[in-house]
Steps between C-alpha positions, in 0.01 A plus 500: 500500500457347164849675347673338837368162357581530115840646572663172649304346175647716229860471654409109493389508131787759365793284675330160353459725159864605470600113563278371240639760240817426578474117427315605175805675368728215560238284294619619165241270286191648720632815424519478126166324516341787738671815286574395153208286409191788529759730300533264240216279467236780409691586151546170440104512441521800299504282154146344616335815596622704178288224325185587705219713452544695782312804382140354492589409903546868549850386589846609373869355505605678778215458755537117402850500570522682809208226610733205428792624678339611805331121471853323476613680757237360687570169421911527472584744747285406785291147444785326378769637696342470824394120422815399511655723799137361746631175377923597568410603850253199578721246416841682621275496890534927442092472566513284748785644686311880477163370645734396870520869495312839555320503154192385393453281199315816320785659564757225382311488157433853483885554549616249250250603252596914514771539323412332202150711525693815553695409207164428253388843619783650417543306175160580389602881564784473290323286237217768471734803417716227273186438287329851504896623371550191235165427386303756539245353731322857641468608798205312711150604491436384839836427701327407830369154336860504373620490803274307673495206276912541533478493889207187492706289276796506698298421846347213314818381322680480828207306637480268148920423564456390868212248375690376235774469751357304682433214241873538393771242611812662421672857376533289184177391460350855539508619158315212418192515701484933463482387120115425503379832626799691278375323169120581569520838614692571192272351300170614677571771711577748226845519583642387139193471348231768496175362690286749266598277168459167660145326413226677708421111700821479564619808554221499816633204661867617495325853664496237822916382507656681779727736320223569292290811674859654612588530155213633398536794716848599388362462138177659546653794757693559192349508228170672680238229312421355889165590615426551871321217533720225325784668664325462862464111379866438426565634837264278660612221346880555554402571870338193501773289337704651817312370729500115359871568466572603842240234651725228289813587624362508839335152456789359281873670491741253675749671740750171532681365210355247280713163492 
């Protein structure tokens, strides 16, 4: 009985899925932004990391590395990107026009959102082998945190974009009001900077930012210094960041245009 029901819903989600894509390939800026950016960004840090101390962390180049580009990814591939395409469809009545019909509004943000998540997965993939080829970054001490903390931060990235969505006027205006949580999650998440040499007080408070216990995981999955315990916290907490972000976008995201 229950396959009878989900079948109707995946052939709902894969046709609004294969639409989606298709506008994001005609959207050559978003798809510079989404590909190009977590490829190049992460050696663009490489200067400021060679003059760190990563050693007395129990960190190396590579692990570090292989963080930051599965973290711009995050931010690039799927939190900026899908900011602007919630805010494309709103405003072009797409939203509106899908709710008349058979789906759901789960399903009309779960449909937008996957193929720029099915992209960060399979940039992170590609990113991983890039980095453990180029820079030597290992092989992971515990890949199921690795993954985990890969497959959290794009549910919760997804769920970040269709808040900040939500506050956004225009397609224009998008890359403005994603810039906040971009800036501070590269700053405090330990996505260009390395939470373990940050100042210990402040280092704890950016342990609460959203992108913050994700990251964590695909760091600490990798480089194996993640005990069970602070491992089980980051997972509560990024669970916990879901659930805000799903209750806000329930409370808050705005299905007719803004004028």
């Amino acid at each position: 009985m229950s396959a009878l029901v989900l079948a109707p819903v995946s052939r709902r989600l894969r046709a609004l899925a294969r639409a989606e894509l298709t506008l994001l390939g005609r959207n050559r800026s978003a798809v510079i932004t989404a590909l190009l950016m977590p490829l190049a960004l992460p050696f663009s840090v490489r200067p400021a990391l060679d003059q760190m101390d990563l050693e007395d962390t129990g960190l190396n180049l590579g692990t570090v590395m292989l963080t930051a580009a599965i973290g711009f990814s995050f931010l690039f591939c799927v939190y900026t990107s899908l900011v602007s395409a919630f805010v494309a469809r709103r405003e072009e009545l797409v939203l509106k026009r899908l709710r008349t019909g058979e789906l759901g509004d789960p399903e009309i943000l779960a449909g937008t959102a996957l193929p720029a998540v099915c992209l960060g997965l399979a940039q992170a993939l590609v990113l991983s082998a890039g980095c453990v080829l180029l820079v030597d970054a290992g092989a992971p001490r515990a890949p199921y945190l690795t993954v985990l903390g890969v497959l959290l931060g794009l549910v919760l990235c997804a769920a970040l974009a269709a808040i900040t969505a939500s506050f956004t006027r225009t397609v224009e205006s998008a890359q403005v009001t994603a810039l906040p949580l971009v800036l501070v999650s590269m700053v405090g998440s330990g996505i260009a900077i390395p939470v373990e040499v940050l100042p210990d007080r402040f280092a704890s408070v950016c342990e609460l930012l959203p992108l913050s216990p994700a990251i964590r995981l695909v760091s600490g999955g990798w480089s194996g210094h993640l005990s069970a315990y602070e491992a089980l916290g980051a997972v509560a907490t990024t669970l916990a960041w879901t659930v805000l972000a799903v209750f806000a976008v329930r409370r808050w995201f705005r299905w007719e245009p803004r004028r």
